[in-house]
N, C-alpha and C positions, 0 to 999 in steps of 0.2 A: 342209434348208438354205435354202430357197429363200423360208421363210416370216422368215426374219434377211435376209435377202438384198435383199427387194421394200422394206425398211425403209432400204436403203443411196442412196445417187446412183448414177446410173446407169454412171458410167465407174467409179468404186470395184466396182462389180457385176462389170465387164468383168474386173476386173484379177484377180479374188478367184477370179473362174470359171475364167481362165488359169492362176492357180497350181493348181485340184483340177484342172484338166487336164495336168499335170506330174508333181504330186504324190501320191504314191497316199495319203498319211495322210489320216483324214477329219479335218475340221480341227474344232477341238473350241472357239476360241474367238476373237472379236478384239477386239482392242484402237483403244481410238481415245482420243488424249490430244491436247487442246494443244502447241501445241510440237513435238509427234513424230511420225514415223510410222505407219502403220497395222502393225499386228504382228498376225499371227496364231501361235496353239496349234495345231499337229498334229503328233499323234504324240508329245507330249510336249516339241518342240522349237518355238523362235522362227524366226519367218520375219517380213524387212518386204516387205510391196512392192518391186515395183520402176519404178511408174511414177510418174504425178503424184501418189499419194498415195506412195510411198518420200520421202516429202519432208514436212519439218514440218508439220502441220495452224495450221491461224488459229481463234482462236476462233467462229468466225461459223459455221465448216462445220461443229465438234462442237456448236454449239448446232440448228443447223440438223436434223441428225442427231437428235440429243436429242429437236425437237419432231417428226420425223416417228415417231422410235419410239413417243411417247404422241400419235400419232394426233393431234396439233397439240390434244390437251385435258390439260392437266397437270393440271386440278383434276380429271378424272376418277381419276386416279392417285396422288392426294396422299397418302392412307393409306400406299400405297405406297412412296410416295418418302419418308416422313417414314422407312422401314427400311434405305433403302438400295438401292434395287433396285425394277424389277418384271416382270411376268410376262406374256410377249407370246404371241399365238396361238401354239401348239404345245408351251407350256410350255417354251419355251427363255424363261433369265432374262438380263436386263439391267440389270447392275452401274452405279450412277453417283455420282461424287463432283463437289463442287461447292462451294459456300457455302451453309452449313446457316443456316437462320431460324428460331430459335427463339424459343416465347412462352409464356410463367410457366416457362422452364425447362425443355421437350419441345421435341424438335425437329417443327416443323412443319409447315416445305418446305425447300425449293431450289433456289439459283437460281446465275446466274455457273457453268456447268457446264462441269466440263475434264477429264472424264475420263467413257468410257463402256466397259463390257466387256460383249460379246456373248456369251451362254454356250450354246453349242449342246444341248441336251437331246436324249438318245436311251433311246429305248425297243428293249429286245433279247426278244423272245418267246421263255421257252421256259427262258431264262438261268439259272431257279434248278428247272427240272425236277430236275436229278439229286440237288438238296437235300433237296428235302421230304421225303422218308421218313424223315430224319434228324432232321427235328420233332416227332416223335412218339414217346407211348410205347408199351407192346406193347398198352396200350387202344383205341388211335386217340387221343388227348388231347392236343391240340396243345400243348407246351412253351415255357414262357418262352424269347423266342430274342432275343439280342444281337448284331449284327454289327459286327463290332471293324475300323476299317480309318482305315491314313492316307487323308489329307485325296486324290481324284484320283484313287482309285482304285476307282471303280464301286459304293459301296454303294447309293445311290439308288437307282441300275438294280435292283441284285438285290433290295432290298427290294419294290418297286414289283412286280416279278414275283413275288415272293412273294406278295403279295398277292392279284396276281391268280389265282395256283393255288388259296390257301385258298377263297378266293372260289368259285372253281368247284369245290370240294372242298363248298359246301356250307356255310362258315359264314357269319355275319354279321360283316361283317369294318368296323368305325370306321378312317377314317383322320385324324387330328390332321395336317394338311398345313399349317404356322406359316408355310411359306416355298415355298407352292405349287410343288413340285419333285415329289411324289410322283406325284400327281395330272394336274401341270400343268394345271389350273384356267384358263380364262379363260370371263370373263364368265356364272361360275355351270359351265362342262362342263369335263369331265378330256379333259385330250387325249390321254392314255394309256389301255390298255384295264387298266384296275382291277378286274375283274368285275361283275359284275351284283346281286351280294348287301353290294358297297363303298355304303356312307356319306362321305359328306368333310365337314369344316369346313375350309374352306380360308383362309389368310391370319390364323388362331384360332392365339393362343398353348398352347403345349402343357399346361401345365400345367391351366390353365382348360379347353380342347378337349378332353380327357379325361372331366374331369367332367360334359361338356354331351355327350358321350356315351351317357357311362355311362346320365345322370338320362332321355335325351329317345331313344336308339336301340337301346338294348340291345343292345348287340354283345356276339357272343361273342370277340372278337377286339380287340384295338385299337391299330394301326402309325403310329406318328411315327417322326422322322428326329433323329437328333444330338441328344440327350438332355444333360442336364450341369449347369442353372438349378437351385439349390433348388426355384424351384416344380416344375420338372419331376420332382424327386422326388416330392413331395405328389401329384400327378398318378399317379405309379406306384403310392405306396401303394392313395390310393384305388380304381384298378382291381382293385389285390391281394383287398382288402376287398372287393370288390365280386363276384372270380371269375370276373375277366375275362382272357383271355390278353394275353402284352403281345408285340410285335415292334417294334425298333427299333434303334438305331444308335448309335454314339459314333464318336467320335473317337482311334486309337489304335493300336499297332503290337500291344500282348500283354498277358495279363493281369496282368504286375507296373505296367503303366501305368496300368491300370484301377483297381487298388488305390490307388494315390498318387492318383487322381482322385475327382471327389464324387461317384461313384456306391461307394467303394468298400468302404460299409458294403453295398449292396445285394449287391457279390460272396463278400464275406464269411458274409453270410447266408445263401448259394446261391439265393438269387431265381431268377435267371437258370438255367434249366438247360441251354442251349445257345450255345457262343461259335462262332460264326462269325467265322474270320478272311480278311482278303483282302488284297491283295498287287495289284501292276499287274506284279509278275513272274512269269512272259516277257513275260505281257501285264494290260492292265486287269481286274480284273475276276476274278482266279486267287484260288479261294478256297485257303488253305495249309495249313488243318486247319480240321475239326469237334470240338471239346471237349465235357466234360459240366461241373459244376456243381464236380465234384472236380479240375477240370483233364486230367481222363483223357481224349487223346486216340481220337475215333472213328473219324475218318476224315482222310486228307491227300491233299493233290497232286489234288482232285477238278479232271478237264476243264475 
């Protein structure tokens, strides 16, 4: 927290540190808007302030704010900002809406900034141990794996660990990282332990990162996040072709969802032979059943 934290003014720092002193949620994001309060996420619930920032922000301190997050160099981060976002030491991202500037029709900065979101990024060691033997089949042959989960509730995390088990399992494991979350990438290094045998293209669209995989690392392996673009198909295929495994992520609550979405030629197919599902009930992060390619569940309610 403390590497979002040193990015804050200093009495905002005071106020933010009294609430995790109060509060046991670890606070998972804030908000800072023109106009409005500071609001933080924890726990899944809204909290404002309650000192001199519980009180409308002016635009001079969200932009203020804004340039100490890109380290007062915007053109260093411009790629970045033309997506929406970028990626601050420790791999925690930072959401920013603003007035977009566009030229021939791409956007390709940002400026007039009124809205910024801190998103706290955590790494959980260990989180997908009780999974992995559920990736495989009675050869050792790591399984096409999907992980199917609404939007806030820990796939990054679990994928991210996943990774790093295969990793030390021994394979060559590619990561397609489009939105530097997996990895948490800053200035070329993962702030997370990805293993020792991970690859990253980091901030590389998935579709294309795939292929520049495939052609320049030869993974046996190869993990992106939230799948769904046509090209990201094209991207699948060619791994398929190529004999490469795939792990990754969508957006979703179950497989009739999945079906109605653009991946849902690839579940029909059985592509995919493993659906990881998750859930934030009781808590983030609860996976709710392990499926096969036929929908036959393997396992549920795993810790």
């Amino acid at each position: 927290m403390e590497q979002i934290l040193v990015k804050l003014p200093s009495e905002m720092q005071r106020e933010i540190s009294e609430f995790q002193s109060v509060h046991h949620e670890a606070i998972e994001e804030i908000r800072i808007r023109t106009g409005s309060p500071v609001i933080l996420l924890a726990g899944g619930k809204e909290y404002c302030l309650k000192g001199r920032y519980g009180r409308p922000l002016d635009s001079k301190l969200v932009q203020d704010i804004f340039n100490s997050v890109l380290d007062h160099s915007a053109y260093a981060y411009q790629d970045e900002l033309s997506k929406g976002y970028i990626t601050i030491e420790g791999g925690h991202r930072v959401g920013v809406c603003g007035r977009v500037i566009l030229e021939r029709g791409r956007i390709k900065a940002m400026k007039d900034i009124s809205s910024l979101n801190l998103r706290r990024s955590r790494e959980i060691i260990g989180v997908s141990d009780s999974l992995i033997p559920w990736l495989f089949d009675q050869k050792g042959r790591f399984l096409h794996t999907i992980i199917v989960s609404p939007p806030m509730c820990g796939k990054t995390t679990l994928l991210r660990d996943i990774v790093r088990n295969l990793s030390g399992l021994g394979f060559r494991v590619g990561v397609c990282d489009e939105r530097s979350e997996i990895a948490g990438c800053y200035r070329g290094v993962p702030s997370f332990d990805i293993g020792h045998r991970t690859d990253v293209l980091d901030g590389c669209p998935k579709g294309e990162g795939m292929l520049m995989l495939i052609r320049g690392m030869s993974p046996q392996i190869i993990a992106t996040d939230e799948i769904g673009k046509p090209e990201d198909i094209i991207g699948i295929e060619s791994a398929l072709c190529a004999g490469v495994g795939l792990l990754t992520t969508i957006h979703g609550k179950d497989r009739e969802e999945l079906l109605r979405s653009s991946i849902g030629n690839l579940v029909v197919s059985g592509v995919f032979k493993r659906y990881v599902y998750l859930s934030n009930t009781p808590r983030i992060g609860t996976i709710t059943a392990v499926a096969d390619e036929h929908n036959r569940i393997l396992y549920t309610a795993l810790p």
